[in-house]
Predicted model as a PDB file, atoms N, CA, C, CB and O in Angstrom, pLDDT in the B-factor column:
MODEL        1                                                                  
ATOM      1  N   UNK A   1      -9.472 107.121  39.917  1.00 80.00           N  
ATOM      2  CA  UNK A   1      -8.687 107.339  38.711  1.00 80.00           C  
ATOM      3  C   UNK A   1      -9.328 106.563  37.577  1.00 80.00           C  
ATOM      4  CB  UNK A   1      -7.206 106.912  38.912  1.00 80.00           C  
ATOM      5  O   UNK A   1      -9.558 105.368  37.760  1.00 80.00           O  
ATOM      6  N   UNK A   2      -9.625 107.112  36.469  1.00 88.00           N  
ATOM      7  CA  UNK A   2     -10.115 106.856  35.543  1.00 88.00           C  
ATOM      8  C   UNK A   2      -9.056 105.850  34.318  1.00 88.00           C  
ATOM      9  CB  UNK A   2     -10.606 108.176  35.235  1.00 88.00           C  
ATOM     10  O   UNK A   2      -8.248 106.421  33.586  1.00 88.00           O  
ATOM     11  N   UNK A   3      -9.274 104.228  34.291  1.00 90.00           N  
ATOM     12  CA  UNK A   3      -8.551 103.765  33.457  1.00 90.00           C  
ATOM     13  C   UNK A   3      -8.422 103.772  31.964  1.00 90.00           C  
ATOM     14  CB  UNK A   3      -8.615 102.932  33.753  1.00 90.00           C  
ATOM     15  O   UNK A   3      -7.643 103.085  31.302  1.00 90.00           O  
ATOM     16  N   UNK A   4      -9.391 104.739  31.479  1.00 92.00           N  
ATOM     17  CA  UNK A   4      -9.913 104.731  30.237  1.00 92.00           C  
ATOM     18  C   UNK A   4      -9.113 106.109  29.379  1.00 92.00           C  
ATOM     19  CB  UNK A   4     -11.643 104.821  30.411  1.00 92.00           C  
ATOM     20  O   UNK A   4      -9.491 107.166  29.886  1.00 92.00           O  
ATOM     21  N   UNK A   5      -8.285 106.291  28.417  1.00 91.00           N  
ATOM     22  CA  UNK A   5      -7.894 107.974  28.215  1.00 91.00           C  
ATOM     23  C   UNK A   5      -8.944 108.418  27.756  1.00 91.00           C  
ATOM     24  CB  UNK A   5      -6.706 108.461  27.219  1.00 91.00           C  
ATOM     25  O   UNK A   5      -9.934 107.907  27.232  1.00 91.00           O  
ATOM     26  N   UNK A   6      -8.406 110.159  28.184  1.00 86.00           N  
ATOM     27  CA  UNK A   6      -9.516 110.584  28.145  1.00 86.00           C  
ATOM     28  C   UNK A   6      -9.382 111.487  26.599  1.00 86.00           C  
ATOM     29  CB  UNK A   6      -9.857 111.340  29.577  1.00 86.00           C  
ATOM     30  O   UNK A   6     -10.403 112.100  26.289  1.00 86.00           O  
ATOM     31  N   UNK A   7      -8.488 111.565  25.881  1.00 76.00           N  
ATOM     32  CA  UNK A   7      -8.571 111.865  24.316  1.00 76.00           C  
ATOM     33  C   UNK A   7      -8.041 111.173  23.700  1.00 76.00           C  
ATOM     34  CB  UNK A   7      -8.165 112.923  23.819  1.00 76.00           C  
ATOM     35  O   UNK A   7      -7.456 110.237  24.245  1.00 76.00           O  
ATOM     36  N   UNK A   8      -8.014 111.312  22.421  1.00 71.00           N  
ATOM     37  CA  UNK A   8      -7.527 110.069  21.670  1.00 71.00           C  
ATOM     38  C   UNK A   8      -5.900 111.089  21.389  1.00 71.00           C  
ATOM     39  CB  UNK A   8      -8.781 109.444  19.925  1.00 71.00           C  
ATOM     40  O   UNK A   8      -5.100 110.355  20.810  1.00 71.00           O  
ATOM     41  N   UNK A   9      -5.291 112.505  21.654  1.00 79.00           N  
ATOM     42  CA  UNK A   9      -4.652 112.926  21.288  1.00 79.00           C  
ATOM     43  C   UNK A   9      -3.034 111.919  22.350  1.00 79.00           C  
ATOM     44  CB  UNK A   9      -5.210 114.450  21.276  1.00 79.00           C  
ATOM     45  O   UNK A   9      -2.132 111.392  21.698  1.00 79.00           O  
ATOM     46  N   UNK A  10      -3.037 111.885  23.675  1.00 83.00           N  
ATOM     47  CA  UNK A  10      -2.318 111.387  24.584  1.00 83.00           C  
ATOM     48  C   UNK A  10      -2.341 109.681  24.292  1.00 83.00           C  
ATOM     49  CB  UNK A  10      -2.887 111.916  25.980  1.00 83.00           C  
ATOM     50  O   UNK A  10      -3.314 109.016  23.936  1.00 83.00           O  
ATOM     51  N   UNK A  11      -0.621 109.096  24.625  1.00 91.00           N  
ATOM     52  CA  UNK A  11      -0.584 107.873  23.835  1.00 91.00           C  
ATOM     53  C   UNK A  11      -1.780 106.475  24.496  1.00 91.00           C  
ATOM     54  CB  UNK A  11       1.199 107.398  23.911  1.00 91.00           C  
ATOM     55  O   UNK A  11      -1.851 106.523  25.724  1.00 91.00           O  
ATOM     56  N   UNK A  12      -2.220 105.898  24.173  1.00 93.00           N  
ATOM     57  CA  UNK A  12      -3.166 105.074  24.557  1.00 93.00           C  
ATOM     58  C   UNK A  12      -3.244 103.568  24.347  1.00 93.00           C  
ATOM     59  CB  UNK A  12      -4.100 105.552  24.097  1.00 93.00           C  
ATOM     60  O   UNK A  12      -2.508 103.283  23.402  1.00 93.00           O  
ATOM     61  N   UNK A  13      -3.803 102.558  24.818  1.00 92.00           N  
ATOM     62  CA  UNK A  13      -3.760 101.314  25.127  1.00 92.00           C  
ATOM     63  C   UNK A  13      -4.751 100.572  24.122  1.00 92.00           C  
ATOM     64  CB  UNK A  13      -4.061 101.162  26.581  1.00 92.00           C  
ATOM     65  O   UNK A  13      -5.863 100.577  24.649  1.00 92.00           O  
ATOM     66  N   UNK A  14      -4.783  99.986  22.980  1.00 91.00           N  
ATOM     67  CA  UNK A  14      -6.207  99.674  22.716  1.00 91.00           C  
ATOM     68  C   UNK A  14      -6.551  98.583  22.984  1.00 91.00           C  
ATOM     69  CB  UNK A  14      -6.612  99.812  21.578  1.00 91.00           C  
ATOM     70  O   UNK A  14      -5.833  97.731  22.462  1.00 91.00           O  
ATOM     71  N   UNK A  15      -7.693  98.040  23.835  1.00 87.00           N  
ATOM     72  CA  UNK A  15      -7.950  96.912  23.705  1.00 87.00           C  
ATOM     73  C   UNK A  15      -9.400  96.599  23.470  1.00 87.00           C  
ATOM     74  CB  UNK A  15      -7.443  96.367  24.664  1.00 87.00           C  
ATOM     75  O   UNK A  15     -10.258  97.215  24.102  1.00 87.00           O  
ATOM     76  N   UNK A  16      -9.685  95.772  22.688  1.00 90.00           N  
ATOM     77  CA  UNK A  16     -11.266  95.578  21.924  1.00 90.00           C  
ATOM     78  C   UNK A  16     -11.432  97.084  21.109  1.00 90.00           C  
ATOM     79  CB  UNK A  16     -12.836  95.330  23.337  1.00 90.00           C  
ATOM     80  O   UNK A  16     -10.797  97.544  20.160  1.00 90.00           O  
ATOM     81  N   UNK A  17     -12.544  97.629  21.889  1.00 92.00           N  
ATOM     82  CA  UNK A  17     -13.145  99.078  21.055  1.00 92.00           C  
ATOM     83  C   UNK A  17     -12.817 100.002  22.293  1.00 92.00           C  
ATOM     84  CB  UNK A  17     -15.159  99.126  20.512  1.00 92.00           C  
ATOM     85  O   UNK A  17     -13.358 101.106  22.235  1.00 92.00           O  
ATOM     86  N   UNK A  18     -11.920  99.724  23.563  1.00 90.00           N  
ATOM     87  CA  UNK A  18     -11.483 100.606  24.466  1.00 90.00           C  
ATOM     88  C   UNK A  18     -10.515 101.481  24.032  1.00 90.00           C  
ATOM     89  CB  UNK A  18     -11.073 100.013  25.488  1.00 90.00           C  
ATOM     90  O   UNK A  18     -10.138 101.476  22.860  1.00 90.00           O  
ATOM     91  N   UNK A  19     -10.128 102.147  24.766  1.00 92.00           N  
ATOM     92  CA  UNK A  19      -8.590 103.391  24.901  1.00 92.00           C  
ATOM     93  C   UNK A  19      -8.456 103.211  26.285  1.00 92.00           C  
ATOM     94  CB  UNK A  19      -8.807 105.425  24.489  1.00 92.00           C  
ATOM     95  O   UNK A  19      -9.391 103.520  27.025  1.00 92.00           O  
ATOM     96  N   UNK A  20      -7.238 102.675  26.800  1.00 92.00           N  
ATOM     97  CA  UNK A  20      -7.244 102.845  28.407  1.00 92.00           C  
ATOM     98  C   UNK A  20      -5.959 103.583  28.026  1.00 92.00           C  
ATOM     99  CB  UNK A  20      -7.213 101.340  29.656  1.00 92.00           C  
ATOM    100  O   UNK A  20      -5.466 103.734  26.908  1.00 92.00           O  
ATOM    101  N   UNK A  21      -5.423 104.117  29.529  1.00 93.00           N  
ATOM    102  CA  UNK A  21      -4.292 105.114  29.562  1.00 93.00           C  
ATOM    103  C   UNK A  21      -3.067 104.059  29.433  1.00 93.00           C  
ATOM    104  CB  UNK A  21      -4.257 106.142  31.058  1.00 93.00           C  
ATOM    105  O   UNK A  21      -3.072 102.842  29.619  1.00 93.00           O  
ATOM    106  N   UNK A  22      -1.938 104.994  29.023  1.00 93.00           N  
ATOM    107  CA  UNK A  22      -0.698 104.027  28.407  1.00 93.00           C  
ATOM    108  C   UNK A  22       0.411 103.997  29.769  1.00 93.00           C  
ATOM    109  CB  UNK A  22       0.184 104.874  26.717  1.00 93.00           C  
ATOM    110  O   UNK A  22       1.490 104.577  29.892  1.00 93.00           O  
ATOM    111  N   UNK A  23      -0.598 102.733  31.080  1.00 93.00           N  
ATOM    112  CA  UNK A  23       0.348 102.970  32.329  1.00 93.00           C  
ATOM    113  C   UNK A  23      -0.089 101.562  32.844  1.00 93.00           C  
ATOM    114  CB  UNK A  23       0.025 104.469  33.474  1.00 93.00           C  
ATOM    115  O   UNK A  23      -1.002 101.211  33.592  1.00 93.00           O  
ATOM    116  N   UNK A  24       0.823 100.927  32.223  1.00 91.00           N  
ATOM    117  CA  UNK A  24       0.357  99.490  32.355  1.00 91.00           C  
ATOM    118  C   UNK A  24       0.423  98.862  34.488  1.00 91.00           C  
ATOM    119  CB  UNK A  24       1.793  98.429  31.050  1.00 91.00           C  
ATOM    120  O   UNK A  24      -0.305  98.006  34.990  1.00 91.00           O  
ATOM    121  N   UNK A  25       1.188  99.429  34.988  1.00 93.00           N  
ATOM    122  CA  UNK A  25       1.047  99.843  36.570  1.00 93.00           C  
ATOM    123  C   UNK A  25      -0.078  99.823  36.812  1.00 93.00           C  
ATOM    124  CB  UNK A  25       1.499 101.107  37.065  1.00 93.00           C  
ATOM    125  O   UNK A  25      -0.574  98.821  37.327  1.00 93.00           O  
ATOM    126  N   UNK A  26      -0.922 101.074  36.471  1.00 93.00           N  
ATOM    127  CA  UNK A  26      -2.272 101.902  37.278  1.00 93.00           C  
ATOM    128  C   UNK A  26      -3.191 100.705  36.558  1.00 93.00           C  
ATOM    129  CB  UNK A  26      -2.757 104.017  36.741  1.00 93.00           C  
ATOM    130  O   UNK A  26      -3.937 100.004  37.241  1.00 93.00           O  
ATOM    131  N   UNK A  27      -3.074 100.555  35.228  1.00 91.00           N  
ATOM    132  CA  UNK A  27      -4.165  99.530  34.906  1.00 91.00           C  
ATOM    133  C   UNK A  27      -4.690  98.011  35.601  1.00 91.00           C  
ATOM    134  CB  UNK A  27      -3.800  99.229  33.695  1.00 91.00           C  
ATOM    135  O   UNK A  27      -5.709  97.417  35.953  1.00 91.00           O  
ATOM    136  N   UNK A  28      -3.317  97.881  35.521  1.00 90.00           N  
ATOM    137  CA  UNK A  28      -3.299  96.098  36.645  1.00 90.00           C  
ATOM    138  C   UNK A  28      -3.720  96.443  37.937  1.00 90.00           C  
ATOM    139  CB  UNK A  28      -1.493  95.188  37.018  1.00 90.00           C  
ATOM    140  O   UNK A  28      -4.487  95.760  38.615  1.00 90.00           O  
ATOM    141  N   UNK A  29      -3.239  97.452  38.257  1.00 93.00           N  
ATOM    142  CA  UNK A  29      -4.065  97.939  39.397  1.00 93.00           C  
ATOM    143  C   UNK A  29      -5.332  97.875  39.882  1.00 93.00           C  
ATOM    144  CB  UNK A  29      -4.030  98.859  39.392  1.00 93.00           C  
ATOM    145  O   UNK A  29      -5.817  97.297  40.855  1.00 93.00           O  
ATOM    146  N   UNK A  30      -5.904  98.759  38.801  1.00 93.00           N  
ATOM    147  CA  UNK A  30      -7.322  99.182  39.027  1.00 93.00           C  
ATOM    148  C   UNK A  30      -7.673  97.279  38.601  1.00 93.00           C  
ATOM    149  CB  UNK A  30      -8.083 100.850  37.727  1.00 93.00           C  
ATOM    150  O   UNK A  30      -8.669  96.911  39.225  1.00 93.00           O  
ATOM    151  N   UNK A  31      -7.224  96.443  37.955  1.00 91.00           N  
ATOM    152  CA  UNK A  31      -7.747  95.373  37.580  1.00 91.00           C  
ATOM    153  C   UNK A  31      -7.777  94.361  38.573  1.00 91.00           C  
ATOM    154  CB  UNK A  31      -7.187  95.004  36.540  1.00 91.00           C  
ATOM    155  O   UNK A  31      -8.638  93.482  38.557  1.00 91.00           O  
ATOM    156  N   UNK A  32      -6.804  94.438  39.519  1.00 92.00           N  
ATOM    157  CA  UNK A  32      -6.803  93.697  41.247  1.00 92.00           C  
ATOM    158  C   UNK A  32      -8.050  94.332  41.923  1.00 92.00           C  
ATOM    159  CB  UNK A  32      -5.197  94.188  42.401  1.00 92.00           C  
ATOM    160  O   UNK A  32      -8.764  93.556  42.558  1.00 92.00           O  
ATOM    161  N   UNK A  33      -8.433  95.746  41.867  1.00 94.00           N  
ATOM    162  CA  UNK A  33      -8.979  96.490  42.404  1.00 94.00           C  
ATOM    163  C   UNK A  33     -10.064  95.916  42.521  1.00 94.00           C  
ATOM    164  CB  UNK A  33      -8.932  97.525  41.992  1.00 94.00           C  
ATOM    165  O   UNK A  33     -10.704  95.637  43.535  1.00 94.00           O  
ATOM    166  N   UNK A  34     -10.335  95.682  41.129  1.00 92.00           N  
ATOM    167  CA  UNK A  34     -11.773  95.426  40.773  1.00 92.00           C  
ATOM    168  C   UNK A  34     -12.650  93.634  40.880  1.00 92.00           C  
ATOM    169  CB  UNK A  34     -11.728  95.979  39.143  1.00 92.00           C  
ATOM    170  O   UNK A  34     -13.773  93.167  41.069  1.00 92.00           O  
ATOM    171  N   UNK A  35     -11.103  93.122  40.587  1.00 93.00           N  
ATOM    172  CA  UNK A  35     -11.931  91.945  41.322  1.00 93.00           C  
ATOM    173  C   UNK A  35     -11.783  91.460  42.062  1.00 93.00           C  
ATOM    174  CB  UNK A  35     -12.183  91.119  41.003  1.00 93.00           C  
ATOM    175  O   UNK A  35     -12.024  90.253  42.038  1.00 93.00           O  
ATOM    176  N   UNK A  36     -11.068  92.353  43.719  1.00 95.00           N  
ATOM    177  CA  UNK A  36     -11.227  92.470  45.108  1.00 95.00           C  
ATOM    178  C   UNK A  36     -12.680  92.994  45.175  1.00 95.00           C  
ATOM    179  CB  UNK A  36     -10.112  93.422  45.811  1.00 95.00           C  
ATOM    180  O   UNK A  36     -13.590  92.490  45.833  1.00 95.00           O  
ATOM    181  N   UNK A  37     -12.741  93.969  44.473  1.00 94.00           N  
ATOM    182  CA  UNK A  37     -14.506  94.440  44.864  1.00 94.00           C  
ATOM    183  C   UNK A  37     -15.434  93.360  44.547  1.00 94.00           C  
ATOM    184  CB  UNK A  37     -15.166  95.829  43.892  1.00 94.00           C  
ATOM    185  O   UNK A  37     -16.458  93.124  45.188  1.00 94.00           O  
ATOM    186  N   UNK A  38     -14.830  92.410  43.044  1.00 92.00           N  
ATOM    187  CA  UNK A  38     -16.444  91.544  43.104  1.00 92.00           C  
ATOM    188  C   UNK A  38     -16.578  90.411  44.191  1.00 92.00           C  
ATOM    189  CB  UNK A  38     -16.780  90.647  41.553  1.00 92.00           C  
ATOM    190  O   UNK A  38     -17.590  89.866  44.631  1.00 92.00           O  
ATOM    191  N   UNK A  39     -15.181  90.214  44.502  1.00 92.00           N  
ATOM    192  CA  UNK A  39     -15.042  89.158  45.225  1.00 92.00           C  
ATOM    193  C   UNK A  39     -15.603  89.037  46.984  1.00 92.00           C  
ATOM    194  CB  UNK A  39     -13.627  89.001  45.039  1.00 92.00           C  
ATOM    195  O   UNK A  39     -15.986  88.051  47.614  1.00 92.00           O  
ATOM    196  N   UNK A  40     -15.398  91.010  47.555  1.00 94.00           N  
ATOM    197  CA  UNK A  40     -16.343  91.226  48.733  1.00 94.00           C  
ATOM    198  C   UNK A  40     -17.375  91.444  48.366  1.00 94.00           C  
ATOM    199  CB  UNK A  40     -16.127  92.141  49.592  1.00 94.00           C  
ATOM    200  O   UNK A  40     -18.238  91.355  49.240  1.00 94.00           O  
ATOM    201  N   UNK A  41     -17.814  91.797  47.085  1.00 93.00           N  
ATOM    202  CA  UNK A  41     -19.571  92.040  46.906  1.00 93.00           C  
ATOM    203  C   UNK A  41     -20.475  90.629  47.232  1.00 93.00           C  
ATOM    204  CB  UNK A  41     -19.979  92.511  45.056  1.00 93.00           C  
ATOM    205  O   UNK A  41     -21.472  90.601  47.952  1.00 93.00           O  
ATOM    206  N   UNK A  42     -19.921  89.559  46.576  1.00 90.00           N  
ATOM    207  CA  UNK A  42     -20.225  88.425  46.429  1.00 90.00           C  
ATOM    208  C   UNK A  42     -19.920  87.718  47.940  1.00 90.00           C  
ATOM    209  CB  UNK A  42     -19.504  87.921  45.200  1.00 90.00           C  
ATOM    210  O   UNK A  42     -20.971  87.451  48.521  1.00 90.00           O  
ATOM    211  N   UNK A  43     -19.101  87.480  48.445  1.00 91.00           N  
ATOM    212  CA  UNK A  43     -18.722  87.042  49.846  1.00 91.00           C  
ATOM    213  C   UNK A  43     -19.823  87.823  51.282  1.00 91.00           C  
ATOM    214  CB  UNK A  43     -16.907  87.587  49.974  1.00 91.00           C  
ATOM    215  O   UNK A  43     -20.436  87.289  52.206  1.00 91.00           O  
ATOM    216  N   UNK A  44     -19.657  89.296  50.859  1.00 93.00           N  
ATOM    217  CA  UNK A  44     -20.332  89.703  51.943  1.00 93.00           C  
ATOM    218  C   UNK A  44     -21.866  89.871  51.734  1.00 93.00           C  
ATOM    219  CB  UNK A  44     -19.730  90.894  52.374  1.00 93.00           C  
ATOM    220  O   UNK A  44     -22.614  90.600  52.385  1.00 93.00           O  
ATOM    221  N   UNK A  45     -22.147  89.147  50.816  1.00 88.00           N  
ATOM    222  CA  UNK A  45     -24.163  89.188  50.106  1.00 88.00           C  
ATOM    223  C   UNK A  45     -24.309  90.238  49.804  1.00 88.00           C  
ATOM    224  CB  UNK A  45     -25.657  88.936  51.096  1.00 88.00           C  
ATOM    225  O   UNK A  45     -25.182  90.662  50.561  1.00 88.00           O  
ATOM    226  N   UNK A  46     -23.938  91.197  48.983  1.00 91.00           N  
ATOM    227  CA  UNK A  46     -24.692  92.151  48.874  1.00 91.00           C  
ATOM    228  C   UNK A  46     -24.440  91.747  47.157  1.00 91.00           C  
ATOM    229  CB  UNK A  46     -24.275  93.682  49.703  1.00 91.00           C  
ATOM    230  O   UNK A  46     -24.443  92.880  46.674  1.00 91.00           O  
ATOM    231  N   UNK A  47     -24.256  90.916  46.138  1.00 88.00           N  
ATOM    232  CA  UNK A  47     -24.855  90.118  45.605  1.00 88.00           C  
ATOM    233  C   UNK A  47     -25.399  89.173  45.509  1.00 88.00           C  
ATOM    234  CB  UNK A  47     -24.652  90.040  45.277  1.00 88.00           C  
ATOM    235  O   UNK A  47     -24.680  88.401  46.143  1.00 88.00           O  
ATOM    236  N   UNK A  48     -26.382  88.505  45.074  1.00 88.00           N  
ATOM    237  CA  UNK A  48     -26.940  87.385  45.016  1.00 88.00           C  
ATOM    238  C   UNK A  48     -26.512  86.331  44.107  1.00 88.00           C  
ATOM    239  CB  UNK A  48     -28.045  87.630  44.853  1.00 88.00           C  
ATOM    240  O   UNK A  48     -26.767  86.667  42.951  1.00 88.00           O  
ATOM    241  N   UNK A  49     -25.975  85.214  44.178  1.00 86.00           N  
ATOM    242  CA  UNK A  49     -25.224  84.530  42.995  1.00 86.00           C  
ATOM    243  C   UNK A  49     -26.043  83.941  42.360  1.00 86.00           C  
ATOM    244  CB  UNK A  49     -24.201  83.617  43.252  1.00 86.00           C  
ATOM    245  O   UNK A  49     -26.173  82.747  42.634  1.00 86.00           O  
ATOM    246  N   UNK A  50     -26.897  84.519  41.293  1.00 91.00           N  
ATOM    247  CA  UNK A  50     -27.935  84.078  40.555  1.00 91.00           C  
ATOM    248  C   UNK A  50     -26.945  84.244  38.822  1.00 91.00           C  
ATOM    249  CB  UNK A  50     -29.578  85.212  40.920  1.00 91.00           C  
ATOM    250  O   UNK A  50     -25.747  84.446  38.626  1.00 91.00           O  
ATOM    251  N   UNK A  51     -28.068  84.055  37.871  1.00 91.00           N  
ATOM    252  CA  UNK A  51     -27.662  84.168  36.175  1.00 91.00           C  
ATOM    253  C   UNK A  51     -26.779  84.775  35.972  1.00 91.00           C  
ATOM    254  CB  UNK A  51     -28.496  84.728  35.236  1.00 91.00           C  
ATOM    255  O   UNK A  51     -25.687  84.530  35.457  1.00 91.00           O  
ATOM    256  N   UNK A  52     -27.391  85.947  36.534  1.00 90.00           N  
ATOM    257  CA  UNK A  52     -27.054  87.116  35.740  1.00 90.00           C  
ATOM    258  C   UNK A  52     -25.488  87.837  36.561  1.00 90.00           C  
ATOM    259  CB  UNK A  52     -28.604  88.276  35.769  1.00 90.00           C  
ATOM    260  O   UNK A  52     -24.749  88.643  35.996  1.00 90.00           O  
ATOM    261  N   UNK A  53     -25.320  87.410  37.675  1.00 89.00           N  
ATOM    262  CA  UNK A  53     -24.658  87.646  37.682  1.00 89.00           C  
ATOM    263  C   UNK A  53     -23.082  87.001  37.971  1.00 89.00           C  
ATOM    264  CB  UNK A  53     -25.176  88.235  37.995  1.00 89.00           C  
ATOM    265  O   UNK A  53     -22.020  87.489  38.356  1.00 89.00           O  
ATOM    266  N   UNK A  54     -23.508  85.720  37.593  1.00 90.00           N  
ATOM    267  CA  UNK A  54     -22.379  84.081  37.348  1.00 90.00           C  
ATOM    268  C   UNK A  54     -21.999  84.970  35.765  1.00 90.00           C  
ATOM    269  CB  UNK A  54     -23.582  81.681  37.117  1.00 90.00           C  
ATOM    270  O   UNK A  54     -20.836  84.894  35.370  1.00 90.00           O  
ATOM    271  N   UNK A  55     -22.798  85.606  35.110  1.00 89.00           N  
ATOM    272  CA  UNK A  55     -22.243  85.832  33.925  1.00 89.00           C  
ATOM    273  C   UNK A  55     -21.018  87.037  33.751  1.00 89.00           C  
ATOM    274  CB  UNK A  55     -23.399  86.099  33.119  1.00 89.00           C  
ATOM    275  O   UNK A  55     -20.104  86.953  32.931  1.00 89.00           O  
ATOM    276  N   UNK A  56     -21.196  88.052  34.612  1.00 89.00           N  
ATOM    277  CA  UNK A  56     -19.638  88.882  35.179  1.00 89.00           C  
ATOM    278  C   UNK A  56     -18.799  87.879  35.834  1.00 89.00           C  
ATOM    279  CB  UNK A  56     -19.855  90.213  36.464  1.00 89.00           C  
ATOM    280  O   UNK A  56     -17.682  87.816  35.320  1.00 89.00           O  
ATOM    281  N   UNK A  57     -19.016  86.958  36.951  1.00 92.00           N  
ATOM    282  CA  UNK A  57     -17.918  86.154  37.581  1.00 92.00           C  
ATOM    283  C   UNK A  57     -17.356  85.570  36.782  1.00 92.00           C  
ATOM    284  CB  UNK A  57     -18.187  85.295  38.480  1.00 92.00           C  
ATOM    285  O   UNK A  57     -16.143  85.641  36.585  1.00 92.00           O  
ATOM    286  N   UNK A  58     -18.493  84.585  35.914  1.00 93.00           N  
ATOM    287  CA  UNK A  58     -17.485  83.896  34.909  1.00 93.00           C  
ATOM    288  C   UNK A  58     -16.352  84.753  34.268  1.00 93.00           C  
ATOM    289  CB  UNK A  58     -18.286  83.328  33.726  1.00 93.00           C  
ATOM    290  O   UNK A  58     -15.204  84.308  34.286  1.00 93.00           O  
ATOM    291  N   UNK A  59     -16.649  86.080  33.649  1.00 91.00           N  
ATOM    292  CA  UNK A  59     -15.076  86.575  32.497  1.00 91.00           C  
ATOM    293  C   UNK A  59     -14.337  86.991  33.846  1.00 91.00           C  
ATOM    294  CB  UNK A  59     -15.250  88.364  30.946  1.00 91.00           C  
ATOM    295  O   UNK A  59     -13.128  86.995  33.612  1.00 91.00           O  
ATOM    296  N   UNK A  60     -14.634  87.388  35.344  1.00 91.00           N  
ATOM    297  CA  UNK A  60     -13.753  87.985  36.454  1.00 91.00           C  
ATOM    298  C   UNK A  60     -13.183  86.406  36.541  1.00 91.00           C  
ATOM    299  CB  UNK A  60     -14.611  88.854  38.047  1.00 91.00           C  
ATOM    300  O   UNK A  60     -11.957  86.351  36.444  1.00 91.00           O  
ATOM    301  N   UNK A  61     -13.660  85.493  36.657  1.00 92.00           N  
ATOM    302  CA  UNK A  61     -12.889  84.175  36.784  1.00 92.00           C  
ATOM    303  C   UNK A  61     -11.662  83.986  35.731  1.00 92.00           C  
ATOM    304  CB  UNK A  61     -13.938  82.963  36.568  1.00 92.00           C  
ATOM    305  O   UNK A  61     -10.527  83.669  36.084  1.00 92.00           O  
ATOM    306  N   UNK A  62     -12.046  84.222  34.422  1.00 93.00           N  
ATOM    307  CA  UNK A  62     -11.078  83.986  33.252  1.00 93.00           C  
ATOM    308  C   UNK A  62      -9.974  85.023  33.241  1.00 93.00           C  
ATOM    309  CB  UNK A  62     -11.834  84.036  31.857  1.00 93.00           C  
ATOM    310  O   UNK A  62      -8.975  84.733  32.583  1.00 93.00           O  
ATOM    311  N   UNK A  63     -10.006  86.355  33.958  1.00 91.00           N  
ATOM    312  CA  UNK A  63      -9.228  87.281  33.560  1.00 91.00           C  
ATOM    313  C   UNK A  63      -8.509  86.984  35.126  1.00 91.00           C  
ATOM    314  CB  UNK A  63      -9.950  88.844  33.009  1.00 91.00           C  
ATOM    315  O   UNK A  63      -7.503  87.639  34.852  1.00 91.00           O  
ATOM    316  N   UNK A  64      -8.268  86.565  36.390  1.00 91.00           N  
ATOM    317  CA  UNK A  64      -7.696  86.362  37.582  1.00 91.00           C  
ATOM    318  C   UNK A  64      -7.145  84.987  37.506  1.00 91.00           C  
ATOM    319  CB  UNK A  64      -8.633  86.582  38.695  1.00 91.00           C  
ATOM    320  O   UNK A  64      -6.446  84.504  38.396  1.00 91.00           O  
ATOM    321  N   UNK A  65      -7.487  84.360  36.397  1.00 93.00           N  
ATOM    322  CA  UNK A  65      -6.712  83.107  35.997  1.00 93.00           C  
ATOM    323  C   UNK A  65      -5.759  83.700  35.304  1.00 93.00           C  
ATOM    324  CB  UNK A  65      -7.431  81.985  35.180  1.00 93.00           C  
ATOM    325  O   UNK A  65      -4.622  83.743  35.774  1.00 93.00           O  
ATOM    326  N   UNK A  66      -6.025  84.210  34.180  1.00 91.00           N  
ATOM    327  CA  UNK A  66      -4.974  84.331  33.110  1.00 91.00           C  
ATOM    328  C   UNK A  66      -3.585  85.291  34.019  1.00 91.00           C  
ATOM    329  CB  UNK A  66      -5.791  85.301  31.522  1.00 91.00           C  
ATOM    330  O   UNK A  66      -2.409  85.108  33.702  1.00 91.00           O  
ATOM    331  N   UNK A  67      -3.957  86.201  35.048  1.00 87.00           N  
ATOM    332  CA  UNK A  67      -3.412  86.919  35.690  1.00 87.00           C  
ATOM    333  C   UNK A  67      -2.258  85.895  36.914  1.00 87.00           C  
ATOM    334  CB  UNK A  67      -4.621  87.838  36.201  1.00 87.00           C  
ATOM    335  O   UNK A  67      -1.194  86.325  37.359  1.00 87.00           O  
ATOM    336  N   UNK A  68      -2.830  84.588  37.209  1.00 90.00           N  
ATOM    337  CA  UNK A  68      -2.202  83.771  38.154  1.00 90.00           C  
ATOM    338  C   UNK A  68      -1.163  82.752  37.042  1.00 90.00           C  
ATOM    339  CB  UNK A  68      -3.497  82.877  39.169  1.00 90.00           C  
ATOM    340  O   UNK A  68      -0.148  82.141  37.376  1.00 90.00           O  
ATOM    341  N   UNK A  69      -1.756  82.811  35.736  1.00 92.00           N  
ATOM    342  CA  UNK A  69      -1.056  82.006  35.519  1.00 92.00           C  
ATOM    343  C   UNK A  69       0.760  82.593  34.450  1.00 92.00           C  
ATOM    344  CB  UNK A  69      -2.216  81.025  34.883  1.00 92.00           C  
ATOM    345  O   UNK A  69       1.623  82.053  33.757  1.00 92.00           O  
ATOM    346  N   UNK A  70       0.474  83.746  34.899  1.00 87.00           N  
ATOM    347  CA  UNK A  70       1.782  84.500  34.908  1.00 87.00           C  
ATOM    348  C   UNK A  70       2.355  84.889  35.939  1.00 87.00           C  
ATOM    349  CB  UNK A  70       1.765  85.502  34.310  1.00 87.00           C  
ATOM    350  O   UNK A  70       3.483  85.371  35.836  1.00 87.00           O  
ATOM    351  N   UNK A  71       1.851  84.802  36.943  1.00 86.00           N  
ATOM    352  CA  UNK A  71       2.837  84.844  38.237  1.00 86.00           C  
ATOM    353  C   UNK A  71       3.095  83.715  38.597  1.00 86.00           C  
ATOM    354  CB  UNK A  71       2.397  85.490  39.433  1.00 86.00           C  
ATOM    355  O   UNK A  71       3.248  83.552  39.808  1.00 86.00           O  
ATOM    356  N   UNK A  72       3.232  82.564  37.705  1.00 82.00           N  
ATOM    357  CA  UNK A  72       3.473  81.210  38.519  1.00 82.00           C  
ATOM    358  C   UNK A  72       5.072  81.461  38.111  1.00 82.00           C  
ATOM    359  CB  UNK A  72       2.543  79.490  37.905  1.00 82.00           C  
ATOM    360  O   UNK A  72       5.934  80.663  38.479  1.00 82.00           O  
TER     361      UNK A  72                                                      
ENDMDL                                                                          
END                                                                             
């Protein structure tokens, strides 16, 4: 499922220079989703924790904080 809308006609989410769909559910969703995936990419080696890519962990670090520190 695609988090992004896909016209600008259907109501929409803006954040930065994005349009995501107006389903704040599916979004948080796909946003657990996604940094369950970096978190087995990284755990099971099939990244290497070098520069380049401490530089995605770091904002996946800042955005699973900001996310914990509303479920406290």
């Amino acid at each position: 499922v695609s988090l992004l809308a896909s016209n600008s006609s259907e109501p929409f989410i803006e954040i930065g220079s994005y349009k995501f769909i107006n389903d704040m559910d599916v979004i948080a969703k796909g946003l657990i989703e996604i940094l369950y995936l970096l978190r087995c990419s990284l755990f099971h080696g099939e990244i290497v924790p070098n520069e380049q890519a401490m530089n995605v962990y770091k904002y996946g670090f800042e955005i699973l904080r900001m996310v914990l520190e509303k479920v406290r």
